[in-house]
Steps between C-alpha positions, in 0.01 A plus 500: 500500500769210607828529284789250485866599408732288269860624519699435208626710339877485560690790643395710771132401508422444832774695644356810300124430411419329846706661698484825376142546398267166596628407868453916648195494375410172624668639882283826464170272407494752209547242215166469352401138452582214733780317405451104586827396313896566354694257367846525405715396220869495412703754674197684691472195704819670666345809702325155686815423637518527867629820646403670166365861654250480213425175574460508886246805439305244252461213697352726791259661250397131337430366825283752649343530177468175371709508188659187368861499411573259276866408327527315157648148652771521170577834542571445908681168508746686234565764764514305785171611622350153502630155557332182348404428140265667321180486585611346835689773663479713804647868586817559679642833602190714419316737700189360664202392305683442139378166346634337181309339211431473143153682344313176614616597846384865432178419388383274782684786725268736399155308435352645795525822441566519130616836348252659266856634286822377468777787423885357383774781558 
């Protein structure tokens, strides 16, 4: 089964749900279902900052495993996580991989390999 991940829930969401639970179990190929996608919203677009420890360790996992990792364009131009205008903006300061977009963005993202659910923490 292919999964996605929509982050937004504000607090400690991907600090403590990813972090804490998702990402080791992604690192120890113990997770269960393949996850093609996580995008981030609001304040969990944070832990994609770069230098983030959490973050580092998910860019690594994303790219050997194929996982998009997608930012809300709004929610990362307000942090200063994006520059342009929405729907025409580009990361900055991010670790590697991170792209920006809007759910048009996401869904075109992930038509190739579409997830069969979609789970919002």
């Amino acid at each position: 089964m292919k999964v996605a991940y929509i982050f937004s829930t504000s607090g400690h969401t991907a600090s403590y749900k990813l972090g804490k639970m998702i990402l080791p179990q992604l690192e120890e190929g113990r997770h269960g279902a393949r996850v093609v996608g996580l995008f981030f919203f609001d304040d969990n677009c944070y832990i994609l900052r770069a230098g983030d420890p959490i973050g580092e360790r998910l860019a690594k996992v994303a790219a050997e495993q194929g996982i998009l990792l997608m930012m809300c364009d709004q929610c990362a131009l307000e942090r200063q996580l994006a520059e342009g205008e929405p729907g025409n903006c580009r990361v900055k300061g991010t670790v590697p991989g991170v792209q920006v977009g809007c759910f048009p963005d996401l869904y075109a993202a992930l038509a190739g390999s579409p997830p069969d659910q979609v789970i919002t923490l």
